[in-house]
N, C-alpha and C positions, 0 to 999 in steps of 0.2 A: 624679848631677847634679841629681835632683830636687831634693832640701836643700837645695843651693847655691843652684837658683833660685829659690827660697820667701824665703828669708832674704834675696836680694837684693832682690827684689819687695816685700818689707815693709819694706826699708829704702828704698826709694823716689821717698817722700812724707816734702819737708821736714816735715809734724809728727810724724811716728813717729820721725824722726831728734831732734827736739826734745825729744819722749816722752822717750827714751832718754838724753838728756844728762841733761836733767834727773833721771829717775832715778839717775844715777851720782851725785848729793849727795845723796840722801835719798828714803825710803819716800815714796810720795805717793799718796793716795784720787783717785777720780776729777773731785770736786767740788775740788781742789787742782790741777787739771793744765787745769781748765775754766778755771778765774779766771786762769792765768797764761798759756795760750795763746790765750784770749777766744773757741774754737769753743763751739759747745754741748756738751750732755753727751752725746747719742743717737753724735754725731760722737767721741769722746772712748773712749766703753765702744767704740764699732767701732775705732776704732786698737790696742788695748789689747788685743781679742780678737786681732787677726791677728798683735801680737806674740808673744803669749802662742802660738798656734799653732803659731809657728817658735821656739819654746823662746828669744826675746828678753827676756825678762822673764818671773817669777811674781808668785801673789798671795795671800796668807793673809788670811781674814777675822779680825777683832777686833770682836765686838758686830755693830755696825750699820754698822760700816766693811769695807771690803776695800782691803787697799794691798797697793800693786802696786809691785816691786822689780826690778832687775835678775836674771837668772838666771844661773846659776853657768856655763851654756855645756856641760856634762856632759853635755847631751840629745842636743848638737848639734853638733859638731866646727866647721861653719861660723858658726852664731853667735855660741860660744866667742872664735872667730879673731875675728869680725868686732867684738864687744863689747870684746876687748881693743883692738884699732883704734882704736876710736873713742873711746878714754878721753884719747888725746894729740890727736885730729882738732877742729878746728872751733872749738875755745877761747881762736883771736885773731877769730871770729864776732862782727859786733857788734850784729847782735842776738842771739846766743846768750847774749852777754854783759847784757844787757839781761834776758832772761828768767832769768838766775841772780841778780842783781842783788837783781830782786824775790820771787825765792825764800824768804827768810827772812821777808818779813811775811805769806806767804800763811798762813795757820793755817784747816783745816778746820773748829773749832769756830767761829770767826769767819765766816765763810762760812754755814755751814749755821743759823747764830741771825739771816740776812737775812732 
């Protein structure tokens, strides 16, 4: 039961719920997930960590990046269950919708030449 209640505790908090949609369209750095959900970045790497904890997401480094992707659910039978969930949940959201919206002009390079 412990699993179960990790994975639920981290799903929580609407922005690790937002984290995660977002991730279902695309790899995203953390300087890309700051500019779309407007917290800082200290707040941002801490969501990320405790995903990452209950096998909700990985992250491979490239250079001087690190993106952070959904995780395949292998680790973890209940975030598995719960990631496939959430891929039909929440996307008549209007601000969910709102922050997929502007997904496509967020560009890290863009970003980080501020």
């Amino acid at each position: 039961m412990r699993d179960f209640i990790k994975v639920m505790k981290a799903l929580s908090d609407p922005n690790r719920v937002r984290i995660i949609k977002l991730l279902q369209n695309r790899v995203l750095c953390v300087c890309e997930i700051q500019e779309l959900l407007g917290i800082a970045q200290s707040t941002v790497s801490k969501h990320l960590k405790l995903l990452e904890e209950v096998r909700l997401i990985d992250f491979s480094k490239d250079g001087l990046w690190v993106n952070y992707r959904l995780s395949d659910g292998s680790d973890n039978p209940y975030a598995a269950a719960l990631l496939e969930n959430l891929r039909g949940w929440l996307d008549d959201d209007p601000e969910l919708e709102r922050f997929m919206a502007r997904l496509p002009q967020v560009d890290r390079e863009a970003i980080c030449r501020r």
